[in-house]
N, C-alpha and C positions, 0 to 999 in steps of 0.2 A: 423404224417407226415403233416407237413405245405404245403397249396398250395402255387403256385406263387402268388406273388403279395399280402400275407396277411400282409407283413408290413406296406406297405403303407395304406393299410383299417385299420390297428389296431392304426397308428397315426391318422388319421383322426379322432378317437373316440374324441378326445381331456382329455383323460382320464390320470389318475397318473396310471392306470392298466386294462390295457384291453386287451382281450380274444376273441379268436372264441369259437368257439364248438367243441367238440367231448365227444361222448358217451362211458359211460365205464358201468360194469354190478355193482349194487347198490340193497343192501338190504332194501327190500320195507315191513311192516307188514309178518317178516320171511320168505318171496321169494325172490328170485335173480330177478332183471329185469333190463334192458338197456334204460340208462337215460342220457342227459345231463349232464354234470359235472360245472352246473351254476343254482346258488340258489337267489331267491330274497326274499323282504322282505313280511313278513305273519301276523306280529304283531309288536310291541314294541321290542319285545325281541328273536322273532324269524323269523325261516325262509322257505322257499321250494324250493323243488326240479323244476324244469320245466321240464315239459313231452316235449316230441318230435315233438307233434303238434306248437308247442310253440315257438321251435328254425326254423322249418321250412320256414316261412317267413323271409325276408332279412329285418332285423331292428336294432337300435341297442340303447340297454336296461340297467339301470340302473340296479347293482346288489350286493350281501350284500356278496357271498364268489362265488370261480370259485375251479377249477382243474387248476394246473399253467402248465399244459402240452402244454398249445400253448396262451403262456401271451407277452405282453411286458411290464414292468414296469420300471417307470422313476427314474433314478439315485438315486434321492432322495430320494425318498422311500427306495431303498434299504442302503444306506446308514443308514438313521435313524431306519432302521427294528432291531429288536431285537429276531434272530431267536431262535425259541425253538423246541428239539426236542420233539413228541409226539410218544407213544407207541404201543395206543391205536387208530387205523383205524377205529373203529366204528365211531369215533366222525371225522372223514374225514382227519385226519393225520396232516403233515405239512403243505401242501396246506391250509387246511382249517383256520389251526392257524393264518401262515402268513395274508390271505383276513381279517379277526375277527380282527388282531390286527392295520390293514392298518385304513380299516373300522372305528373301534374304532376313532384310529389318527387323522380319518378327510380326508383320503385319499380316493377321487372318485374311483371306482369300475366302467367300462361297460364291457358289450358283446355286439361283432356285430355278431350277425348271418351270414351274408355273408360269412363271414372267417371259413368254414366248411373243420374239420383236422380228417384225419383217424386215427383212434386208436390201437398202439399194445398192447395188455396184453401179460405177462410173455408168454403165451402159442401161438404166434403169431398170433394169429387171428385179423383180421381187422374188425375193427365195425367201417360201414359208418353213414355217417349220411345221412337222405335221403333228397336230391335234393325238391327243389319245379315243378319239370319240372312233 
């Protein structure tokens, strides 16, 4: 669930894809735990997860893949995207492919923290994200 007013914070990013937050449950060293669904970069070739301390503060962050549950991206990208379906969820799904292949492209990636969206899973439960207050 999008708050009000996140479109206009998510053009301001000046981004070709940008995202708020919301946390979804992610398998961590074989535990379930509730994480961010916004990864940056960790080396050359790879990437991390950001913990919840992390998206807390209202900032907004350069990143290598997201969760496209609360994106907006620019026409053009989607146009030149070449969607592929994936099978395999371990590896973060279509979400993930789509950022990896944007990325790749040349196509800017941010998150603003400010833009903080509730989450339903299959089983409706809402996972917020928590407030800085």
């Amino acid at each position: 669930m999008i708050p009000e007013g996140a479109h206009e914070q998510l053009l301001s990013c000046n981004a070709d894809i940008a995202t708020g937050v919301y946390l979804c449950n992610q398998e961590v060293n074989g535990k379930m735990v509730i994480l961010p669904t916004l990864y940056v970069p960790f080396s050359d070739d790879e990437a991390r997860v950001l913990s919840v301390k992390e998206i807390v503060p209202d900032k907004v962050i350069g990143i290598s893949a997201c969760g496209l549950g609360c994106c907006l991206i620019k026409r053009g990208v989607l146009e030149k995207a070449a969607f592929r379906h994936l099978t395999d969820s371990s590896t973060g799904g279509e979400d993930m492919a789509f950022c990896l292949d944007a990325a790749q492209a040349g196509v800017l990636l941010k998150a603003i923290t400010a833009v903080k969206c509730d989450h339903l899973s299959p089983q409706r439960v809402v996972l917020r994200v928590p407030s800085k207050e």
